[in-house]
N, C-alpha and C positions, 0 to 999 in steps of 0.2 A: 620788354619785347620778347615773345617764345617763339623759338626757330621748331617748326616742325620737322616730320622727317617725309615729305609727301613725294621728293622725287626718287627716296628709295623705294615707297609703297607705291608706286603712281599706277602699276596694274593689281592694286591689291582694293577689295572693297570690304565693308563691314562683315558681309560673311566670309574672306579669307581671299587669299592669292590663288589666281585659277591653276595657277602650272602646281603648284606645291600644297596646297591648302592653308597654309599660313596665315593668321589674323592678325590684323591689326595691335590687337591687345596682347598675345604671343608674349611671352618672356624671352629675351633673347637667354642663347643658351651660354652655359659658362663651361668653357674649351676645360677639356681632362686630359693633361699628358697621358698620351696610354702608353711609357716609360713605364713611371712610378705611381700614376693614380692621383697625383695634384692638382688640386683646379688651380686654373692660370688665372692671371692679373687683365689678359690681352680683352682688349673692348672688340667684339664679336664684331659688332655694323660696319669699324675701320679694318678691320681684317678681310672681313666677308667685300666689302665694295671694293680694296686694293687686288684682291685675287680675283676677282671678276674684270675688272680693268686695266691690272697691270701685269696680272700672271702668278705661278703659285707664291707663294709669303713663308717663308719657314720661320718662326721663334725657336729661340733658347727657353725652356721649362726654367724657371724660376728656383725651384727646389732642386732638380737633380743637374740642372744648367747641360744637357744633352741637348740638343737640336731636334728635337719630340715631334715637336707641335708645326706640320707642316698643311695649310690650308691652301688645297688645288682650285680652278676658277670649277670642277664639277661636284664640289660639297658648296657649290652660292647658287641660287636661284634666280637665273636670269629675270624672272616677271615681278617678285620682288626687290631682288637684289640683300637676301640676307642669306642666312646659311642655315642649311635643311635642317630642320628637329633632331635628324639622326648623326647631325656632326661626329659628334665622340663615336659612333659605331664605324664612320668612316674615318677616321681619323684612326682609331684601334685595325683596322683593316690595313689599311697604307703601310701602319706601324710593323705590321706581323708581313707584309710582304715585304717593304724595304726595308724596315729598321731603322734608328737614331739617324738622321744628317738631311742634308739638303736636298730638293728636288736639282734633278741633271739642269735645270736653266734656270735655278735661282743661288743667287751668289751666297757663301758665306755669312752669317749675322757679325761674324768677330772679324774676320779678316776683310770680305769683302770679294775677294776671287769663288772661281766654282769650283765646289768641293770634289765634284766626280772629276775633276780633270787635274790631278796633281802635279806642279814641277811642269807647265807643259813647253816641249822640248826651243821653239820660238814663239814670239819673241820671250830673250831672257830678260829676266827683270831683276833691276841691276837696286842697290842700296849703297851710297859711300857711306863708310868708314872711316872715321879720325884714327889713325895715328896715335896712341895713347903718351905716346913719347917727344913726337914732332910735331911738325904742322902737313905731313904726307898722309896721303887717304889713299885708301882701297874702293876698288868698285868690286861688292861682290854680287857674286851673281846668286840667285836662288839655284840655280842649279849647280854651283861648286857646292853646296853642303847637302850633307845626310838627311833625308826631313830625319824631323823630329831631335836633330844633334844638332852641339856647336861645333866651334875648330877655335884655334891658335892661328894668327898673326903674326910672323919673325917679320917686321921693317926692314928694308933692304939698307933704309938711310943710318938707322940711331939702334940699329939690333932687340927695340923693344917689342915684348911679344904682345899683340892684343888678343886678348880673349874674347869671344865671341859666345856668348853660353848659350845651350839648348832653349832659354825664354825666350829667343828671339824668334820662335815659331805662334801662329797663331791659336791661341787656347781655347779657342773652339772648336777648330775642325784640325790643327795640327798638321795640318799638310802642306800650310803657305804660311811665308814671313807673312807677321803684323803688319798693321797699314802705318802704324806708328810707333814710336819710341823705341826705337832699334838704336840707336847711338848709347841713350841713357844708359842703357842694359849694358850693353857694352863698355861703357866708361863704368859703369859698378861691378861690373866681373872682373874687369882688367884690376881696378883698385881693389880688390876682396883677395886677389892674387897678388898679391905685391907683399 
């Protein structure tokens, strides 16, 4: 059985998409970080129709792993539904005015929160923390640390110190705790200091 692709062409006919001119036959285009110049891995049709539908889509570039590749719903063609010939010129455009990271209302690819909005002041968002000594946990909040820094732990119960190491920030955009493995991290620094 072959699955066409007819209801993303459904205003497109043999000789082209009336809004964009786009054919049928078209090669879909293959995304260029305008970072470093690497063509991406990302399948254009699932990009182009989630940014149309769901709102802009940023990728991590694969080679320089920077937050490059960000596809707004006005590089898709609403009568098609793919994305303009001129992608990479508007994608190189984007890039020269805002630079590496995420559109203001699309979240993080690593952490998951939005990039333009660091630390924001409520609600705090809170991670427990084991005790490396006892069975006592810490609630920390994102906002007691430094971005981009750890801290030290003194246990009020068993005086052991937990370390907290600067990994536990997200390694994409750095501005917000990870969405996971913060304990591990934590239990491997505290034991790397011992």
């Amino acid at each position: 059985m072959r699955f066409g692709r007819s209801s993303r062409r459904r205003q497109a006919d043999s000789s082209g998409c009336r809004a964009c001119s786009r054919r049928p036959a078209d090669v879909d285009p293959v995304l260029t970080c305008p970072g470093c110049g690497a063509d991406s891995a990302i399948v254009a049709t699932a990009i182009a129709y989630r940014a149309l539908h769901d709102g802009p889509q940023s990728r991590a570039c694969e080679a320089c792993e920077a937050v490059t590749i960000v596809v707004e719903p006005g590089m898709v063609c609403q009568g098609c539904e793919q994305l303009y010939p001129d992608v990479d010129v508007r994608l190189r455009a984007r890039y020269a005015d805002v630079g590496p990271g995420d559109p203001a209302d699309a979240p993080c690819v690593g952490c998951g929160k939005y990039v333009t909005r660091p630390n924001p002041p409520r609600p705090a968002l809170y991670h427990d923390i084991d005790c490396q000594g006892c069975d006592a946990r810490f609630a920390l909040s994102e906002q007691d640390l430094t971005v981009g820094q750890g801290m030290h732990i003194a246990c009020g119960r068993c005086r052991t110190v937990t370390v907290v190491p600067d990994t536990v920030w997200c390694p994409k955009c750095g501005l917000h705790l990870r969405k996971r493995g913060i304990p591990e991290l934590v239990r491997d620094a505290t034991r790397s200091q011992r």
